[in-house]
C-alpha positions, 0 to 999 in steps of 0.5 A: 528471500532476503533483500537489502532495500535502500529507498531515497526520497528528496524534496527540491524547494524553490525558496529556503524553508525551514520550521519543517515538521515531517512524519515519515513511514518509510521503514518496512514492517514486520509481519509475524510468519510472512516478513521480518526486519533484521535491521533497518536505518532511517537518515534525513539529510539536513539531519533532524533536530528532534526525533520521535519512533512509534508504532501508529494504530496499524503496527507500522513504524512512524519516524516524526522529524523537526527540520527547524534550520533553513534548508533549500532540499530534504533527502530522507534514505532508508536502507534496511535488510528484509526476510519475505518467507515464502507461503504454503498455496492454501486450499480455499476455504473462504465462505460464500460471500452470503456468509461473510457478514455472519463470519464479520459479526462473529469476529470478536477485537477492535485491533488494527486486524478487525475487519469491522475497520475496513468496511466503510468509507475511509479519507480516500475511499467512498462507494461509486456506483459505477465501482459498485456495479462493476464489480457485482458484474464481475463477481456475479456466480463466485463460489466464495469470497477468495474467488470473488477477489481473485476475479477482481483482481484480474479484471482490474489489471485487464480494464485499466491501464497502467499509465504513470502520468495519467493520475496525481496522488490527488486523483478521486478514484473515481476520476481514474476508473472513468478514464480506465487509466492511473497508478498503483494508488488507483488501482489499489483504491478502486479495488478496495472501494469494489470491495467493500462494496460487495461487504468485503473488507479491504485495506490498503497496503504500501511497500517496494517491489523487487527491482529486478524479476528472475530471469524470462519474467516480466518486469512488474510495474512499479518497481521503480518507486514505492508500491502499493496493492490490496489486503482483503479479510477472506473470512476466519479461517483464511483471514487476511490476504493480499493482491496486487492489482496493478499486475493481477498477481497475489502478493508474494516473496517479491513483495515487502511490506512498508505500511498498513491501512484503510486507504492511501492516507493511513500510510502516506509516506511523507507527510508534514508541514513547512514554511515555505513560498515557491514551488517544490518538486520530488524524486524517489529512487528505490532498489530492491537487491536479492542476496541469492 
């Protein structure tokens, strides 16, 4: 499925600013065999007054920015056109989560794939108890890790609900799965934290989602705004996969991939520094077009 995606992000400050530094990934990434970028623009409005691309650790694609000129608002657009290809079902043949920390050892690279990465604790994801215990119970007799993430994934969606103003992008996980209510953000970071607690690798994953659904689907949750959802290591021979727990599917063509890593602070869209006294506020728009 080819897309043409335009993403908008806009900052509203109640002074004049200026001396902003922004690092921005925004820009879809291109994953060999699964997405590819035919071209993509990324345009911020005051334009920047210097501008660096670069690829960070995780392969994604890092726009930095100098607003040094006054400004009372930022707009940065992103339009780019984006192939998802359609992947084969695969028979699983993930290991028995007791073979897992065997199949971990054995992976030899420190690459931004090494699953060694995305065990322990990150920024935005540390182990919680009642995380912990959770999901061993909902994973108690899986026959192998693919089945045990595949539960999770489910269970998550059944437990928690999707509730937009319930959590800010400050929210400890485990403020939001006490409540049982949040965003993306919270379900993705309290499903990495469920996994890596059972030795299971996890990352966190930012993107778009296409806007419309095909006719007699639901509507996915969080198509209005970037997205986020889970990449998990399922062993060497299936390596790595992906969930969206926020609407208990496994990722696939309605999904485009923006950004890679441990958790949400890895690939925070915008992030930056400013001069600025007042208060700010933020608007985002995102339409994901299909091209037939």
């Amino acid at each position: 499925m080819i897309y043409d995606v335009r993403l908008r992000m806009r900052y509203d400050y109640g002074s004049p600013v200026f001396g902003g530094r922004q690092l921005l990934r925004l820009t879809p990434m291109h994953v060999p065999g699964v997405q590819h970028v035919h071209e993509a623009r990324l345009d911020s409005a005051p334009p920047a007054q210097e501008r660096a691309d670069r690829r960070d650790f995780f392969h994604n694609t890092t726009t930095g920015l100098v607003l040094a000129q006054q400004h009372t608002a930022v707009t940065f657009t992103m339009t780019a056109r984006v192939e998802r290809m359609e992947q084969e079902a695969r028979l699983d043949t993930a290991p028995a989560l007791a073979d897992l920390p065997a199949e971990i050892a054995a992976y030899h690279g420190i690459g931004a794939g090494a699953p060694q990465h995305y065990l322990s604790a990150s920024p935005r994801v540390y182990r919680d108890g009642a995380v912990g215990e959770w999901a061993r119970d909902v994973t108690s007799g899986a026959p192998s890790v693919l089945a045990a993430v595949a539960r999770l994934n489910t269970a998550l969606h059944h437990d928690m609900r999707y509730d937009p103003d319930a959590t800010t992008v400050e929210t400890p996980l485990s403020v939001a799965f006490a409540a049982r209510h949040g965003v993306c953000q919270d379900f993705s970071h309290i499903m990495i934290a469920a996994l890596r607690d059972l030795g299971i690798p996890a990352g966190y994953v930012s993107g778009l989602l296409r806007t419309q659904p095909p006719p007699g689907q639901p509507r996915l949750e969080g198509a209005d705004a970037m997205h986020a959802w889970v990449g998990v290591w399922c062993g060497q021979d299936m390596g790595w996969m992906e969930f969206d727990p926020t609407n208990a599917v496994q990722v696939g063509t309605d999904h485009i991939s923006v950004a890679w890593g441990r958790d949400y602070s890895d690939v925070a869209p915008v992030k930056g520094v400013l001069r600025l006294s007042g208060a700010q506020s933020a608007a985002q728009s995102v339409d994901v077009v299909p091209l037939g």
